[in-house]
C-alpha positions as CSV (number, residue, x, y, z in Angstrom):
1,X,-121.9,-85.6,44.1
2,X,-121.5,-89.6,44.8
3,X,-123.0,-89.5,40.8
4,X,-119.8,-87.8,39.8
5,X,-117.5,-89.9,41.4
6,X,-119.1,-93.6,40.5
7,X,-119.4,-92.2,37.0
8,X,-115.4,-91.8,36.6
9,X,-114.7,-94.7,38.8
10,X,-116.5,-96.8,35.8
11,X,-113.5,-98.3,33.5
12,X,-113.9,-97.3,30.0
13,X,-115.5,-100.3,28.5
14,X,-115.2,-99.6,24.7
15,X,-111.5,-100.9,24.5
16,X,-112.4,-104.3,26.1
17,X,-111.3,-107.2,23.5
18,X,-110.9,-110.9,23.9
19,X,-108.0,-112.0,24.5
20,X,-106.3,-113.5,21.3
21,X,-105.1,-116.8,22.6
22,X,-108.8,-117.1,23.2
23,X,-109.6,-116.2,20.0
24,X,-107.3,-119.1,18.9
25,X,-109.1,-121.8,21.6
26,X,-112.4,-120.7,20.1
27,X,-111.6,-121.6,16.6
28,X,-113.0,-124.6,14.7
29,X,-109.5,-126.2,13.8
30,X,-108.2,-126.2,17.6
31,X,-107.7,-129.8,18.9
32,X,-107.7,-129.1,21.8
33,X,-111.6,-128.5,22.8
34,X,-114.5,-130.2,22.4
35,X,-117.0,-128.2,20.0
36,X,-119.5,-127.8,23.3
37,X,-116.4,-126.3,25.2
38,X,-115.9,-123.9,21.6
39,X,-119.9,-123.0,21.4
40,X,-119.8,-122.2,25.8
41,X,-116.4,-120.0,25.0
42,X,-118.7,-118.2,22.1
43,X,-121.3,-117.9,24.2
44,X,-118.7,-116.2,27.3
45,X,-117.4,-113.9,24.8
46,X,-120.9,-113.1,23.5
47,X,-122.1,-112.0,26.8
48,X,-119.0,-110.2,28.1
49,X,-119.6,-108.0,24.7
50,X,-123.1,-107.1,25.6
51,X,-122.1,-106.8,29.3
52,X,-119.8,-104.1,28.0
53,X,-122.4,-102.3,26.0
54,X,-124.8,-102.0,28.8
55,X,-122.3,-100.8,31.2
56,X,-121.3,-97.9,28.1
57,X,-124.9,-97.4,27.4
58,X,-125.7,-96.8,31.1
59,X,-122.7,-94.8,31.8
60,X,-123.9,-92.5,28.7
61,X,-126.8,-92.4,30.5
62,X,-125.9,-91.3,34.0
63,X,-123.6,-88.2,32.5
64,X,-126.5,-87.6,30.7
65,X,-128.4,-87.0,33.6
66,X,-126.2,-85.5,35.2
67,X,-125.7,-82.8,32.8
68,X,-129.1,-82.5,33.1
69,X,-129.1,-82.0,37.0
70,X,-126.5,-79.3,36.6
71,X,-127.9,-77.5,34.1
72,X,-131.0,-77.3,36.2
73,X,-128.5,-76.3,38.8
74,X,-127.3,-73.4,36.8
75,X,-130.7,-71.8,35.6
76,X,-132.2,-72.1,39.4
77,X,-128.9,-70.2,40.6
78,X,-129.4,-67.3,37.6
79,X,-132.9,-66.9,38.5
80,X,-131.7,-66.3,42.4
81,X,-129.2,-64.0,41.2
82,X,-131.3,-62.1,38.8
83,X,-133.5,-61.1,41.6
84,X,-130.9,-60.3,44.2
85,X,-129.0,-57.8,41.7
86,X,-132.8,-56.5,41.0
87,X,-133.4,-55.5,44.9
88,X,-129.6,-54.3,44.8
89,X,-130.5,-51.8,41.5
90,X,-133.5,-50.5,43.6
91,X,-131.7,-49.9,46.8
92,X,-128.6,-48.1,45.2
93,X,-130.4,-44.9,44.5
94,X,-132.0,-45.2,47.8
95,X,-128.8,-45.6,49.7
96,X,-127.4,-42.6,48.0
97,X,-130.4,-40.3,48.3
98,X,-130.4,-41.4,52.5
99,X,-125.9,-41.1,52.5
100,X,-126.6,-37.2,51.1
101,X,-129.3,-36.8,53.7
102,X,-127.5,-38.4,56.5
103,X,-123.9,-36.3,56.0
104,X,-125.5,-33.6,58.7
105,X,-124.1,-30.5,56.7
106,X,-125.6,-27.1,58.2
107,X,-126.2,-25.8,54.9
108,X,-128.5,-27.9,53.1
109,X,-132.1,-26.1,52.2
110,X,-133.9,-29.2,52.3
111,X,-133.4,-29.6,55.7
112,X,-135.0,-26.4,57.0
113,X,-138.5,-27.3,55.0
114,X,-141.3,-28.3,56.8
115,X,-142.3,-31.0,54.2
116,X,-138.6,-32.2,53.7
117,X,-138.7,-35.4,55.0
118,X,-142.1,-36.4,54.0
119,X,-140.6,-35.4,50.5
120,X,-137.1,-37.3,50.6
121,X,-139.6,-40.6,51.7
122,X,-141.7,-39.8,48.8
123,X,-139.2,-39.6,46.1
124,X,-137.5,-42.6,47.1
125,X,-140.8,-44.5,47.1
126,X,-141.7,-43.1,43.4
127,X,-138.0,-44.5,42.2
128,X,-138.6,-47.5,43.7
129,X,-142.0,-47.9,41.8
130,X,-140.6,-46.6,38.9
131,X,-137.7,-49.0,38.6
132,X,-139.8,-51.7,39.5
133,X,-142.2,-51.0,36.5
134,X,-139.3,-50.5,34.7
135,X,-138.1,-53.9,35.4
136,X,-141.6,-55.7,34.7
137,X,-142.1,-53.6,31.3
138,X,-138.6,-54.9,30.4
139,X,-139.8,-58.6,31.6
140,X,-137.0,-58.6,33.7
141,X,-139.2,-59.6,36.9
């Protein structure tokens, strides 16, 4: 983030004006210089306005781009956590079909059946490719 910091270290060059004594030097009716010295003072203050204008016009540009970076930033970040809270949304009805399962209770039916296991796998595996067609017919993945 060295960007971020040169950018607001930059001084804000749109209030930058000549100073008026200056002003008054560079005027025809001043004694006091020569009309070279009045056309080389013109020529300072013509330069230190376009100096100013770059540095504005480049500082425009560098928070341009880096909005730009950021926002790129931002949608590579959603797009990470898009599909992290997809593979979350398939393993919570996983998790809670293997916690009811896994609570030991002498009493369950299920757990008596030959096929019982090989059915608990089976189901989970059909939710899992059911949410994930879900998610693709959605255009979510």
């Amino acid at each position: 983030m060295k960007i971020v910091v040169c950018i607001k270290q930059v001084p804000d060059t749109t209030n930058v004006r000549i100073n008026p004594e200056t002003n008054t030097l560079m005027r025809e009716d001043e004694p006091y210089l020569s009309a070279k010295t009045r056309v080389f003072m013109r020529d300072c203050a013509d330069h230190l306005r376009q100096a100013c204008d770059l540095v504005d016009s480049y500082r425009d540009i560098a928070t341009g781009l880096m909005d730009l970076y950021l926002s790129m930033m931002s949608q590579r970040m959603n797009e990470v956590m898009k599909v992290l809270t997809i593979i979350a949304t398939i393993f919570i009805p996983l998790t809670f079909i293997a916690g009811v399962y896994g609570m030991n209770f002498r009493h369950m039916p299920e757990l008596e059946w030959e096929i019982g296991y090989p059915f608990v796998l089976a189901l989970m595996l059909v939710i899992s490719i059911a949410m994930l067609f879900y998610f693709r017919r959605k255009s979510w993945l």
